[in-house]
Backbone as CSV, one residue per row, in Angstrom:
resi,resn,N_x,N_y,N_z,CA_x,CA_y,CA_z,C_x,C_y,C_z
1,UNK,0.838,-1.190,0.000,0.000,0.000,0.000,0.877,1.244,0.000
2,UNK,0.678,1.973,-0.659,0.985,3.607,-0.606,0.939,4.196,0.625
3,UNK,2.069,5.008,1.334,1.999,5.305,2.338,2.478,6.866,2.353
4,UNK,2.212,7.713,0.747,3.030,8.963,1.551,2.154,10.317,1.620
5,UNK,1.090,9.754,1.603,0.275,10.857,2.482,-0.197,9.923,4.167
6,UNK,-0.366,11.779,5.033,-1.209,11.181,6.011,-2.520,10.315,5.961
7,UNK,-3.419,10.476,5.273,-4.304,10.178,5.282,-4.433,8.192,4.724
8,UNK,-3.275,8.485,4.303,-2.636,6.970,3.932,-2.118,6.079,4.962
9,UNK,-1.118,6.870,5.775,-0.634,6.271,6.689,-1.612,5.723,8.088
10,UNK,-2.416,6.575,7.964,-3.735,6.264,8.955,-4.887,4.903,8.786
11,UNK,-4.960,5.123,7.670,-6.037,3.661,6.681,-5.207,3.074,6.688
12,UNK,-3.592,2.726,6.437,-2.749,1.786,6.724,-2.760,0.919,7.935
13,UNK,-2.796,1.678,9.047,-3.282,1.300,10.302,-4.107,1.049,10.570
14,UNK,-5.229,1.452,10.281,-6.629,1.092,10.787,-6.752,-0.249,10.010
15,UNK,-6.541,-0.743,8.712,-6.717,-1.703,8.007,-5.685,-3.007,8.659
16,UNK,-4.302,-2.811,9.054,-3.464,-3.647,9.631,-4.214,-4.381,10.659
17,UNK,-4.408,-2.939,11.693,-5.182,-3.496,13.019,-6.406,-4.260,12.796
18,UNK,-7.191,-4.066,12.025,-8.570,-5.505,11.616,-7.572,-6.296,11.502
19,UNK,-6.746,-6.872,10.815,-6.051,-7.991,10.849,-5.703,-8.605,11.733
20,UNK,-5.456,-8.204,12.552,-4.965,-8.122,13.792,-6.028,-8.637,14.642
21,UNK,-7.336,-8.048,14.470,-8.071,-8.328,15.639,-8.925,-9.853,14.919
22,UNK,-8.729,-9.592,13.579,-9.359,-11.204,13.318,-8.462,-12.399,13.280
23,UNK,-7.198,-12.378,13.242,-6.172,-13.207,13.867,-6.045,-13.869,14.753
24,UNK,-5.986,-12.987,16.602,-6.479,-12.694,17.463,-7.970,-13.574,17.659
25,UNK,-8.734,-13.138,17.060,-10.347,-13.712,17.110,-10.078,-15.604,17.053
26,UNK,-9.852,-15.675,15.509,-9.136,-16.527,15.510,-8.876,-17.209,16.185
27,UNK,-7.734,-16.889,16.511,-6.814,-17.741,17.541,-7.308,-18.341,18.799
28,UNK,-7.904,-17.463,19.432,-9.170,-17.841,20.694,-9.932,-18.315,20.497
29,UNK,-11.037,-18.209,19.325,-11.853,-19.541,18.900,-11.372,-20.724,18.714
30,UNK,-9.522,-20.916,18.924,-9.582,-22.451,18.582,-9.333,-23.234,20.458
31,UNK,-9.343,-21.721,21.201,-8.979,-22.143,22.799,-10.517,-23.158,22.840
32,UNK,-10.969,-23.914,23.194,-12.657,-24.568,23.735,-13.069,-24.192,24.717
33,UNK,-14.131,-23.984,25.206,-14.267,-23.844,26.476,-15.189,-24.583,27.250
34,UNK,-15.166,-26.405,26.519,-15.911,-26.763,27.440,-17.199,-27.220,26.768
35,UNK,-17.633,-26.489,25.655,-19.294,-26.646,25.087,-18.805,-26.791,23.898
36,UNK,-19.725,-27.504,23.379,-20.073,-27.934,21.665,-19.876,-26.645,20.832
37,UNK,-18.854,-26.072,19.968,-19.331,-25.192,19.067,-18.464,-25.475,17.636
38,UNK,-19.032,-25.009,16.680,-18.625,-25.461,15.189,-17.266,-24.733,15.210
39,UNK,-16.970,-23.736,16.028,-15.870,-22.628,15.485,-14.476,-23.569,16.125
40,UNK,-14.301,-24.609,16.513,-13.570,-25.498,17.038,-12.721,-26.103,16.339
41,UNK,-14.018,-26.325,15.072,-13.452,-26.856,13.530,-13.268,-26.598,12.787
42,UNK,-12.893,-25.445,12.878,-12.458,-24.252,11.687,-10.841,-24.286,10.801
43,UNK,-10.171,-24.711,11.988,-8.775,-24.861,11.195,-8.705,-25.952,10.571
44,UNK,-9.485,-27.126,10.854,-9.290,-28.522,10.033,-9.142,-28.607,8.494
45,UNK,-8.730,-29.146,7.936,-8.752,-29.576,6.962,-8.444,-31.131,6.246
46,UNK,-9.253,-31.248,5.195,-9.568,-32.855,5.162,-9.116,-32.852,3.656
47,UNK,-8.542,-34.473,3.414,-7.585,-34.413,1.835,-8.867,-34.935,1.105
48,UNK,-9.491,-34.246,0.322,-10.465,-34.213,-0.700,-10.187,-34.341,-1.984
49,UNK,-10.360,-35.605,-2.462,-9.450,-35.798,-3.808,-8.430,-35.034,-4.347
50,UNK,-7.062,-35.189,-3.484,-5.984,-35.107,-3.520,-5.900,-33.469,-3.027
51,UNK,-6.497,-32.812,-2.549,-6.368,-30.837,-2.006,-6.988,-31.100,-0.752
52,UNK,-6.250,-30.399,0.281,-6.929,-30.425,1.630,-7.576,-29.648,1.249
53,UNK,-8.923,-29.315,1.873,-9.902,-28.690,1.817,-10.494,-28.137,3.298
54,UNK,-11.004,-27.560,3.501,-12.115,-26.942,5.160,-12.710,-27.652,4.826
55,UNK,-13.061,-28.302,6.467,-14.339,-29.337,6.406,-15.689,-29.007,6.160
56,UNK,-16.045,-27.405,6.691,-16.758,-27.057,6.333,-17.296,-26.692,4.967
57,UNK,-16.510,-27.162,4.125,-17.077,-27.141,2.582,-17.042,-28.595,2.401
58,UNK,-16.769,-29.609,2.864,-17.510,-31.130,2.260,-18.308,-31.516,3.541
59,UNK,-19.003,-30.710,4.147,-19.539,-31.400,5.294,-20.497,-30.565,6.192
60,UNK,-21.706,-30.681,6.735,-22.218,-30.134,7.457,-21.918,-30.081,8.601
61,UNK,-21.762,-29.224,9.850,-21.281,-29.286,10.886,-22.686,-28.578,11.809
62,UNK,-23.171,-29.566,12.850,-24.361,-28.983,13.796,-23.472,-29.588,14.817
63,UNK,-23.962,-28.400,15.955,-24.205,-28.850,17.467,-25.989,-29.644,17.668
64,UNK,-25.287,-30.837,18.412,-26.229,-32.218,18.665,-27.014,-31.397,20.146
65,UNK,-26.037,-31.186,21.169,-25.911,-30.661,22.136,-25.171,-30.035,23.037
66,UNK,-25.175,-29.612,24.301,-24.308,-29.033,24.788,-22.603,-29.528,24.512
67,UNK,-22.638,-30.748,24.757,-21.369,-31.415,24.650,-21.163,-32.253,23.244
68,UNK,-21.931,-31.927,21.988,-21.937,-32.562,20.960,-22.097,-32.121,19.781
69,UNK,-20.987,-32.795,18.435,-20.649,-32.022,17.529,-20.899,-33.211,16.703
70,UNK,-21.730,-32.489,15.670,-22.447,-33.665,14.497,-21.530,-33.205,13.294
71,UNK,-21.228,-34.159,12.659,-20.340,-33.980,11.354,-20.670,-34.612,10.089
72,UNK,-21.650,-34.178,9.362,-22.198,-35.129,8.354,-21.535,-34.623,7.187
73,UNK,-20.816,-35.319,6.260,-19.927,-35.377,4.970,-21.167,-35.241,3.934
74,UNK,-20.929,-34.708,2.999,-21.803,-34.732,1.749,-21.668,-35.607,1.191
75,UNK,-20.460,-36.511,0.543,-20.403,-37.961,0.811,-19.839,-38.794,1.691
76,UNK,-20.692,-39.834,1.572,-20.489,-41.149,2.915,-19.032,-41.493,2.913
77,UNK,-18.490,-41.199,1.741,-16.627,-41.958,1.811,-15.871,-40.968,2.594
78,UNK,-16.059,-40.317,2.834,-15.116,-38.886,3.428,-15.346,-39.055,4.364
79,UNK,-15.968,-40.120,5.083,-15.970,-40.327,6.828,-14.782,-40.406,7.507
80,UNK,-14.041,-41.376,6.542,-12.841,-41.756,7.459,-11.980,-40.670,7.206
81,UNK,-11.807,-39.757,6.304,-10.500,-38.805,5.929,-11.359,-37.487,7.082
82,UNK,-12.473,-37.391,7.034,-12.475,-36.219,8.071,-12.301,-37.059,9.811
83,UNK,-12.566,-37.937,10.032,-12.192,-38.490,11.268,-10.507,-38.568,11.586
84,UNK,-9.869,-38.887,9.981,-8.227,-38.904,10.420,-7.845,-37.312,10.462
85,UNK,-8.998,-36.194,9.657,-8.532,-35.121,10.027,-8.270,-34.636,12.126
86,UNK,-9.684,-34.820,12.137,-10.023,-34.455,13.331,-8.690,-34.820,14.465
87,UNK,-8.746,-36.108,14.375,-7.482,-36.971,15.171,-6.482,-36.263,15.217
88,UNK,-6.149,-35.581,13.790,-4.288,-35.298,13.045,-4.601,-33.439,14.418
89,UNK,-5.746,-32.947,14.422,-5.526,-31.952,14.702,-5.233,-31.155,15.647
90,UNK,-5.285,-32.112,16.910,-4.307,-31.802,18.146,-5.317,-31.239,18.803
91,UNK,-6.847,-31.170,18.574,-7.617,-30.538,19.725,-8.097,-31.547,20.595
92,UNK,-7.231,-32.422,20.734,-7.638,-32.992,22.117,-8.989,-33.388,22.053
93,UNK,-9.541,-33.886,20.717,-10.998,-34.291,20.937,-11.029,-35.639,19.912
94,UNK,-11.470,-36.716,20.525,-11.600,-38.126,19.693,-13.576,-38.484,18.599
95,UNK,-13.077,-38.143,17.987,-14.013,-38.287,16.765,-15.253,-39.866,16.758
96,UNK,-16.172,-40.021,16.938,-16.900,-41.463,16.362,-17.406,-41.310,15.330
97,UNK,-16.835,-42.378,14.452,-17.441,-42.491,12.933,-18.815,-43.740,13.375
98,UNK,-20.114,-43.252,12.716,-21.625,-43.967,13.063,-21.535,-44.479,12.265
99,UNK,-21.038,-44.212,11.091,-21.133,-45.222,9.441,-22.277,-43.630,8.638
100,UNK,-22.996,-43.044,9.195,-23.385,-41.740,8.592,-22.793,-40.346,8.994
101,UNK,-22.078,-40.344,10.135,-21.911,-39.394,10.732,-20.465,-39.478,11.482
102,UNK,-19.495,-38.372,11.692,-18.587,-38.504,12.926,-19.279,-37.494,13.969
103,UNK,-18.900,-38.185,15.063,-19.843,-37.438,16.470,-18.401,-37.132,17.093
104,UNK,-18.175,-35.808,17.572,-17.623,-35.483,18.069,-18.176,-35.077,19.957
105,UNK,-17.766,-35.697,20.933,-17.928,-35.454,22.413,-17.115,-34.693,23.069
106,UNK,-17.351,-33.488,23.236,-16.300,-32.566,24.112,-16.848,-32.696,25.407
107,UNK,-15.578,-33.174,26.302,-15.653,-33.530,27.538,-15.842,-32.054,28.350
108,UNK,-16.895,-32.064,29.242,-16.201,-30.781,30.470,-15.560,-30.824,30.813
109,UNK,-14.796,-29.326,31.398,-13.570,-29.635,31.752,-13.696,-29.150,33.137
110,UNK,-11.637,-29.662,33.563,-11.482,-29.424,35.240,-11.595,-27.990,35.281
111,UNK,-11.692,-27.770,36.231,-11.469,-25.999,36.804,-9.527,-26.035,36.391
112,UNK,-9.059,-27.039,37.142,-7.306,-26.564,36.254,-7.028,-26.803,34.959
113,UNK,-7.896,-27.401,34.124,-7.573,-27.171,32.472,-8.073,-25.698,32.164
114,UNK,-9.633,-24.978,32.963,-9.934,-23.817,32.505,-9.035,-23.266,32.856
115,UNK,-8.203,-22.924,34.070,-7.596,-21.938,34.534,-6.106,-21.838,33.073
116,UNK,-5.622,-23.092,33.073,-4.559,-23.307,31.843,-5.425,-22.590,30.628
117,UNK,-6.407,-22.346,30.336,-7.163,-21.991,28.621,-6.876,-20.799,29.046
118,UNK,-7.404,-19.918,30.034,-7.294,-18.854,30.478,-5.695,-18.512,30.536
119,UNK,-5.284,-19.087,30.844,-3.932,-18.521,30.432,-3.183,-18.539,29.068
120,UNK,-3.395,-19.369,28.293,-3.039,-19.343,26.913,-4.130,-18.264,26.247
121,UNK,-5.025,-17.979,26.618,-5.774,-16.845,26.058,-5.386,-15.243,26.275
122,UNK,-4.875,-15.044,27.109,-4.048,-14.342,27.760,-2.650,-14.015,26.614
123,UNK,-2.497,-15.047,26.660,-1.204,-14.844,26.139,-1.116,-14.962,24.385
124,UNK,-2.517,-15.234,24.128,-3.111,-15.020,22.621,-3.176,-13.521,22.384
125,UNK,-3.509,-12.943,23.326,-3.964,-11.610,23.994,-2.543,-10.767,23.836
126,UNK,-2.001,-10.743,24.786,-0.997,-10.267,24.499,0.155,-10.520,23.071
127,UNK,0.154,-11.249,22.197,1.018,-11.334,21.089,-0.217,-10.422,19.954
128,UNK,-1.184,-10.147,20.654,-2.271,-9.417,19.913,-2.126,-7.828,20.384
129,UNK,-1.719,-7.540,21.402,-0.813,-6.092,21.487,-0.216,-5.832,20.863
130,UNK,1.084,-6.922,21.505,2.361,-6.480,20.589,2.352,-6.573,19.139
131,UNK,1.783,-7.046,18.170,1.862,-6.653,16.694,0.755,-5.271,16.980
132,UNK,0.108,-4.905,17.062,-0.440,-3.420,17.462,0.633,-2.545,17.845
133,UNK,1.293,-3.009,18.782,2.351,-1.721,19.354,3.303,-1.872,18.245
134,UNK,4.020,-3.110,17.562,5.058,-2.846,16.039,4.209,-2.320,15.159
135,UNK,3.266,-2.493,15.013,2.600,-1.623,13.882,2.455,-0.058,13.825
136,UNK,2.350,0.252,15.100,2.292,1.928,15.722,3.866,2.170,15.258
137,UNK,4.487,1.594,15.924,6.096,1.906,15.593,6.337,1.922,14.226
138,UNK,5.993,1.160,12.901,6.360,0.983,12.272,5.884,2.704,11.235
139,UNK,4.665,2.792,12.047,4.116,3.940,11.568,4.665,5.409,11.879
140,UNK,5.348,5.246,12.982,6.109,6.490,13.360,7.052,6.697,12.454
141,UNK,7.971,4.637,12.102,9.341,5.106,11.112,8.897,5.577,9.733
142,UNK,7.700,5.697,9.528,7.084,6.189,8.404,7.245,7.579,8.437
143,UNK,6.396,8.028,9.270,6.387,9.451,9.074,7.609,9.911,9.412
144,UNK,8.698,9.239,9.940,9.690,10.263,10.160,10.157,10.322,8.882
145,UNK,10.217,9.152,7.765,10.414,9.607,6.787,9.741,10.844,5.628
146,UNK,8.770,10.726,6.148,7.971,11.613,5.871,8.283,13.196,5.700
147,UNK,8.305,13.308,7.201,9.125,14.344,7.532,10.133,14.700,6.915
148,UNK,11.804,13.993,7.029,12.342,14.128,6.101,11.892,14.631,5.089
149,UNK,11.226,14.127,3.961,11.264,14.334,2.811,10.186,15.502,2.651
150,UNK,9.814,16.317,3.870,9.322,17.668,3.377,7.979,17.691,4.481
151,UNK,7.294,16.931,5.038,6.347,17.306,5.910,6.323,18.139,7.234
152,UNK,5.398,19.007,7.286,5.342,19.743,8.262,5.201,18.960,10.272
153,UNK,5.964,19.534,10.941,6.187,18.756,11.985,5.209,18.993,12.874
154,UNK,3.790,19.911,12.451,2.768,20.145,13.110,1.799,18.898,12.529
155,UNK,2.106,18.222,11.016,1.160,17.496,10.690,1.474,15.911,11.405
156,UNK,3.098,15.791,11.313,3.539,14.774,11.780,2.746,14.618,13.743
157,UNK,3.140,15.587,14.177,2.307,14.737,15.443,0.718,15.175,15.148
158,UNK,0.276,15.891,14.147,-1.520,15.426,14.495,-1.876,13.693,14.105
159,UNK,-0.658,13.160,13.210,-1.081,11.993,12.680,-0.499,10.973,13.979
160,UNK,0.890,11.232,14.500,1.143,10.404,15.510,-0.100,10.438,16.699
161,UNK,-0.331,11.218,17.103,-1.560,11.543,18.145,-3.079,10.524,17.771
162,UNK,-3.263,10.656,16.187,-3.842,9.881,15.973,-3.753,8.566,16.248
163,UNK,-2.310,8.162,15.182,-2.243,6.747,15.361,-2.117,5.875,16.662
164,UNK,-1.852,6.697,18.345,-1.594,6.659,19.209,-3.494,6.448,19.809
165,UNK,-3.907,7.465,19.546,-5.768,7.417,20.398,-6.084,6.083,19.443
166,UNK,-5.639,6.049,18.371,-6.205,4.645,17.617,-5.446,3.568,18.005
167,UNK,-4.197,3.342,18.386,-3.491,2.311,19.038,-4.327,1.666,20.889
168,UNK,-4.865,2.910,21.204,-5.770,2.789,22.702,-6.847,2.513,22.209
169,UNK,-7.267,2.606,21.547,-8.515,2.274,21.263,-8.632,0.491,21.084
170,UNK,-7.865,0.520,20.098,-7.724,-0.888,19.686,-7.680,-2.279,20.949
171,UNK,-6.355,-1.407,22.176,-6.118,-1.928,22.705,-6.906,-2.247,23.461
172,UNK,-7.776,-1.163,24.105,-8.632,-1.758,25.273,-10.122,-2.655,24.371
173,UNK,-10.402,-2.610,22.872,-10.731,-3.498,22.135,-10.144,-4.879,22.472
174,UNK,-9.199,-5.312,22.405,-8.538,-6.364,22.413,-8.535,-7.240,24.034
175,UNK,-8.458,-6.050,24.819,-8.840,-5.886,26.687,-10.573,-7.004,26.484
176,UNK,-11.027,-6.341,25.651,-12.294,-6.468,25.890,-13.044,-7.844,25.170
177,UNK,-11.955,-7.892,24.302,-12.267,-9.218,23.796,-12.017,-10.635,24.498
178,UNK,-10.678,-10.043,25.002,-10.183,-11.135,26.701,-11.369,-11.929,27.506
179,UNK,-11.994,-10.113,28.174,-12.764,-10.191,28.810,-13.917,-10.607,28.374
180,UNK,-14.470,-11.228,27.808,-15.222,-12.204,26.914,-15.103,-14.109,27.162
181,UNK,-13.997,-14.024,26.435,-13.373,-15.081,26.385,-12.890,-15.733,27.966
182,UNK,-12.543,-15.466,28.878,-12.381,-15.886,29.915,-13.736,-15.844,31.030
183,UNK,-14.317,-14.696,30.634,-16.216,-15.415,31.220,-16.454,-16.652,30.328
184,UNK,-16.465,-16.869,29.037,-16.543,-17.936,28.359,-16.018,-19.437,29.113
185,UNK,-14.614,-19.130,29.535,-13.788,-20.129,29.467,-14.602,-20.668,31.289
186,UNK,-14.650,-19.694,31.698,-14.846,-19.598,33.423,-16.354,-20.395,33.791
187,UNK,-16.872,-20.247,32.507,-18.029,-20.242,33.041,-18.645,-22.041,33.878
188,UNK,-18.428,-22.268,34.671,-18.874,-23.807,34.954,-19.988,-24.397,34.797
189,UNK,-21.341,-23.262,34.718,-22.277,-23.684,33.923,-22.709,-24.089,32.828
190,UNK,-22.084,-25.108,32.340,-22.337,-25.357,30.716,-23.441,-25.340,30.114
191,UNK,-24.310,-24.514,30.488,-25.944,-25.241,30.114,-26.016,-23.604,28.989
């Protein structure tokens, strides 16, 4: 992207930071917390005549119930390649193939596995700052070039000031998305 107007350097940022926060999003939807939800199975992918593919494009995915994840293939042969997906994918969740369906059972969990999610969320959290705070920085080494090359040093901090109330902004965004996710994770009522 073009960066040598202000008004550039600002949409630069604002556009980075969505990235950022759906990354972030991301990333915490693959923490569980305990209950049945489709967004669990989002990173999977299953070898579909010869291209991994998202399961969610050869396969329907419903919650059965609180603790249950229905997986119906559009065809019946793709049972076993989305069950060896599921397995390959490290979420700690064991797949049953019915002969129509894989049923997925997410166990409740201990209060010390939540407290552990809660902390890797946290710390999803924070690597979700820090590319926010290099991105602010990266935007300052901008405009100083900027500067240099002829900008006025009254425009340079109205845009730093900006990119700074928009760096807080973001952040306590990101605060707030936490705070979400760990009522989520906390919650012992699974119902």
């Amino acid at each position: 992207m073009n960066m040598d107007t202000p008004n550039d350097l600002v949409k630069y940022f604002d556009e980075h930071v969505s990235d950022i926060l759906s990354i972030l999003k991301k990333e915490l939807s693959k923490i569980r917390a305990g209950k049945a939800d489709p967004t669990m199975l989002q990173g999977i992918n299953v070898l579909y005549y010869g291209n991994m593919t998202p399961l969610s494009q050869i396969a329907a995915i419903n919650i059965v119930d609180i603790y249950t994840i229905e997986v119906k293939p559009w065809e019946k042969k793709m049972l076993q390649e989305i069950e060896k997906a599921i397995n390959m994918s490290n979420l700690g969740l064991t797949p049953q193939n019915t002969g129509e369906t894989v049923k997925i059972i997410v166990p409740p969990m201990s209060e010390e596995r939540r407290i552990s999610l809660v902390k890797m969320a946290k710390q999803e959290v924070e690597k979700g700052k820090v590319m926010v705070r290099n991105l602010r920085q990266e935007c300052r080494e901008k405009l100083k070039g900027l500067q240099k090359n002829g900008m006025s040093e009254d425009t340079v901090r109205k845009i730093e000031t900006e990119i700074q109330i928009a760096t807080d902004k973001y952040t306590k965004v990101i605060d707030n998305v936490l705070v979400e996710k760990e009522k989520n994770l906390k919650n012992v009522n699974d119902k």
